[in-house]
N, C-alpha and C positions, 0 to 999 in steps of 0.2 A: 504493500500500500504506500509505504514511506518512496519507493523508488517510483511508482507513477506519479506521485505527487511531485514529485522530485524534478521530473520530467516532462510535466506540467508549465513546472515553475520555469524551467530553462527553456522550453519555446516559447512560452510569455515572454522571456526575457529577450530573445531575440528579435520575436515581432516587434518591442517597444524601442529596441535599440534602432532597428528599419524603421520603423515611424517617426522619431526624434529625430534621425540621420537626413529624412527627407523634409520634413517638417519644416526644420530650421538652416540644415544645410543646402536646401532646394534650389529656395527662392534666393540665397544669399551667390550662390553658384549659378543662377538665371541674371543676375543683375551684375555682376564681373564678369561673365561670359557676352552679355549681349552687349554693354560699353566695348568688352575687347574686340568686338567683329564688329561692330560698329566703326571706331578708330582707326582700324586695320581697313575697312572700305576707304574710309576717305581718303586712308594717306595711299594706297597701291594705284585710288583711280584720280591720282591725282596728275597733270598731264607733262609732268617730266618724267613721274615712274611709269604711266600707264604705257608708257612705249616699249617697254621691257619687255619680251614675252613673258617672263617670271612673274611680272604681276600681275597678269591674266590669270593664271596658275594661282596665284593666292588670293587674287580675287573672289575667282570660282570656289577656293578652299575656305574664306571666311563667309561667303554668303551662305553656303552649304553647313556652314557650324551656325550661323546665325538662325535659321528656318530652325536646323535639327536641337537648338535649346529652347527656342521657341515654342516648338510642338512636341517634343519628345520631353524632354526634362521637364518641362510642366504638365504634360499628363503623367510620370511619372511620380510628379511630387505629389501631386495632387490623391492621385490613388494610392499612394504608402501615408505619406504622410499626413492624412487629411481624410480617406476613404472615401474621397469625391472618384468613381471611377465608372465613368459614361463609356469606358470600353468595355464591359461587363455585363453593360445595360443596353448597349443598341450595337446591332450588330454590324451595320453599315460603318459604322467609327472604329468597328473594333477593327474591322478589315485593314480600311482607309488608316488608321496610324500603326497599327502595326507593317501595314506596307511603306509608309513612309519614312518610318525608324529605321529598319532597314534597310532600305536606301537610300537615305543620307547619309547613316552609317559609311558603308560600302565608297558612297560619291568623296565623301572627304575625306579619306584615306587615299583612293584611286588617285584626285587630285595632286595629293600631296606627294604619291609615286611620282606622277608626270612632272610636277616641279624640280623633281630630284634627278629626274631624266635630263631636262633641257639644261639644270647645274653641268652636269657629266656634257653635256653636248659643249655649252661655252665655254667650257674652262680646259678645253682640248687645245693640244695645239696644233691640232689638224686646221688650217682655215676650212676647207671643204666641210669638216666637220661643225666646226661652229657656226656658218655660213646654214645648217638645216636650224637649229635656232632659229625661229620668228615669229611672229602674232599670228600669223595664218597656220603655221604647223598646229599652234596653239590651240585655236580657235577650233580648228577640225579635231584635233585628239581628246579637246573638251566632250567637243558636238559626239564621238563616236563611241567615247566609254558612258557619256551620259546613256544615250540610246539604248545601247548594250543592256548595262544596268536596269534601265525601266523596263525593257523587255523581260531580262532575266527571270526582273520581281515580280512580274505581274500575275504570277500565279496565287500568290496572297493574298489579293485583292477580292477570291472566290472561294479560296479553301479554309484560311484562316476561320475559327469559330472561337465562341467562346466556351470553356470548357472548366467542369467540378474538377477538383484536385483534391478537395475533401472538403465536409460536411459544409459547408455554408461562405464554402471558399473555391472562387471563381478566377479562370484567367483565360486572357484572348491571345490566343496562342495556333499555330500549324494543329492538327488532328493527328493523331497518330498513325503509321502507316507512310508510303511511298514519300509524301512531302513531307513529313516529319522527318525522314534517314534521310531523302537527299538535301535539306538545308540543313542537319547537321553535318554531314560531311563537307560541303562548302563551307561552311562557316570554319569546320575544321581546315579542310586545305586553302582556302582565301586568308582569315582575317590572320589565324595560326601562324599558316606558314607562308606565304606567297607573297604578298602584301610585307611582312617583315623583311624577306628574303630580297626582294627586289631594293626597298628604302637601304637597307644596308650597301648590297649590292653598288647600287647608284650613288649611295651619298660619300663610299668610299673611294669608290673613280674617281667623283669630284674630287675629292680631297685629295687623291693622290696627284690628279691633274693639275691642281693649286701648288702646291708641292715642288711637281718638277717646275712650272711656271717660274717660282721663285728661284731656283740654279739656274735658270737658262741665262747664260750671255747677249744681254739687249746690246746690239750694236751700235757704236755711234752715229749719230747721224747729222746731218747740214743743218749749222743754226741759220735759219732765216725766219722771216717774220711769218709764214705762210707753215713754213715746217712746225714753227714752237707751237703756233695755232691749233697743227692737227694733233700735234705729241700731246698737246695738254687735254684736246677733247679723247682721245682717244684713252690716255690715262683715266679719264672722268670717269671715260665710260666703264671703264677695268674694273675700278674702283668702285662704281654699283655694282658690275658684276660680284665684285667680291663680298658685298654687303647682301648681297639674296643670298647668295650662296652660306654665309653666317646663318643668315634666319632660318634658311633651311635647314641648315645640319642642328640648329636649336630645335625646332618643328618637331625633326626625326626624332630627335633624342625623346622628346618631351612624350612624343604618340608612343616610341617603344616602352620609356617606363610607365607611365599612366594607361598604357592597354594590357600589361604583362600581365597582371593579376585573373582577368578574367579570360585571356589567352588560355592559361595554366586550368581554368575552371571548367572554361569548353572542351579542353582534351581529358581535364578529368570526367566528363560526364560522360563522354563521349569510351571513355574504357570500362565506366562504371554502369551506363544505362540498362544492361538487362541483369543487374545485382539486387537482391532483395532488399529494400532497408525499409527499416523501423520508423515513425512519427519523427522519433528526434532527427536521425539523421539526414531526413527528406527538410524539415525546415532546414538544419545548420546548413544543405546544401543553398536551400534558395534565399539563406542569408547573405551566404556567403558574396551568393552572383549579383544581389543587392549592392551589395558593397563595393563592390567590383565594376558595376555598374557606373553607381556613384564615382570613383576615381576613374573610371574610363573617361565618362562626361569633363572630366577635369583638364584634360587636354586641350580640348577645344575650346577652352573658356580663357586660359592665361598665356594665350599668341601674343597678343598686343603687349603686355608688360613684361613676356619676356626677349620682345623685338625690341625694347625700349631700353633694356639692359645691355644689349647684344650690339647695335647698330646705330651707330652715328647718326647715319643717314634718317632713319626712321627715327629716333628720340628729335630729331631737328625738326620734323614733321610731325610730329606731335607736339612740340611747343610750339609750335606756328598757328597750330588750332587751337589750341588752350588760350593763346593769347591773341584769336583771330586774325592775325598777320596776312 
């Protein structure tokens, strides 16, 4: 009796901890999240940066975090922390945000891939290779992973239901069966591994390509008035290069540690899913992925302050706006 009780009291305890964690941490992580993609729009579309391909790339990467706090992290709050949960209750919403979560998911991730590409692409010293770098490669490998993506998802838009998980507790979630295994497995091989695997991948090219940059023997060149002109734009220009290229490899760092935990969570379900477990261990699990959740969301909300730490460039544009310059 003492150990039900027992057991009782510890999934109390972590439902309440999920509740307080959403409750109070929610909204505070909606309001530094939506300032930082906010910020981050003005200064990338701003029209000395906006000619960058790169900031097409992080354009698309903070609009895509700005939607997905919007609608995600506030029905999330809302239903842990609040028990306001209209995905539960109407099945059309449940579809529609659970489709939508997942796909900005996925978008701003992909995004942040493709800015780590065009890095690796500029900081070459192939010219022919830096030379595919542009607003239009941009523009189209936005246009072509978004597409992808919506097609992908759009299976959830029909299959998704809302479904008991026990007694008087509801969640809008995939059905169990063929769509249930193949978006666990994507989820496993995408967010796991692929998606890591590629940001690493590319964001160490880059680096290594900065790298040699710096050993290289710049030759002398004719001082004239026309020559120091283009030496010094062209340094300008180097030098935003090198400044996206910072934010990015901040980006990366910041998406691998703040996504690792529920990485780690989905490969454990994913080894664990046909094991029997008890009451206790079915909540600690879906506390866990709460938690997890929560610090995932976290990524995408502290871009801007930690662009502002990182880059000159961008802390200068940000005081330009603060003090409307």
């Amino acid at each position: 009796m003492s150990s039900q009780s027992s057991s009782t009291d510890y999934i109390l305890l972590l439902k309440q901890i999920s509740k307080y964690l959403y409750a109070y941490g929610g909204p505070i992580l909606m309001f530094v999240g939506i300032i930082s993609c906010i910020l981050s729009l003005i200064v990338f579309t701003k029209k000395d940066l906006r000619k960058n391909p790169c900031s097409i790339y992080f354009i698309a990467y903070n609009f895509t975090n700005l939607t997905l706090i919007c609608l995600s992290i506030s029905t999330v709050s809302f239903s842990i922390g609040y028990n306001i949960a209209p995905g539960t209750s109407y099945l059309s919403f449940c579809r529609y945000n659970l489709y939508m979560a997942i796909l900005l998911d996925i978008l701003s991730a992909s995004y942040l891939v493709l800015a780590s590409f065009d890095r690796m692409l500029v900081t070459s010293a192939n010219s022919h290779t830096r030379q595919r770098s542009t607003r239009r490669f941009a523009y189209i490998s936005i246009l072509i992973i978004t597409i992808l993506w919506i097609l992908f998802h759009s299976h959830i838009l029909y299959s998704a239901n809302i479904n008991q998980i026990a007694p008087n507790t509801f969640v809008c979630s995939l059905p169990s069966g063929n769509h249930l295994i193949v978006h666990s497995y994507y989820s496993l091989i995408v967010k796991v591994f692929l998606i890591p695997s590629l940001l690493i991948i590319f964001g160490c090219l880059a680096l290594n390509n900065i790298r040699r940059a710096h050993h290289r023997i710049i030759p002398a060149s004719i001082v004239t008035n026309t020559g120091a002109i283009q030496r010094g734009q062209k340094q300008l220009s180097r030098a935003k290069d090198r400044q996206f290229a910072l934010m990015m490899f901040i980006d990366i760092s910041i998406y691998m540690i703040f996504s690792f935990m529920l990485s780690a969570i989905l490969m454990y379900q994913q080894i664990t899913q046909y094991n029997v477990k008890n009451s206790v261990q079915i909540q600690l699990d879906t506390f866990l992925k709460i938690v997890a959740t929560f610090i995932n969301y976290i990524s995408m909300c502290i871009v801007c302050y930690t662009n502002i730490l990182v880059s000159k460039t961008f802390r200068k544009s940000i005081k330009n706006i603060i003090l409307c310059n």
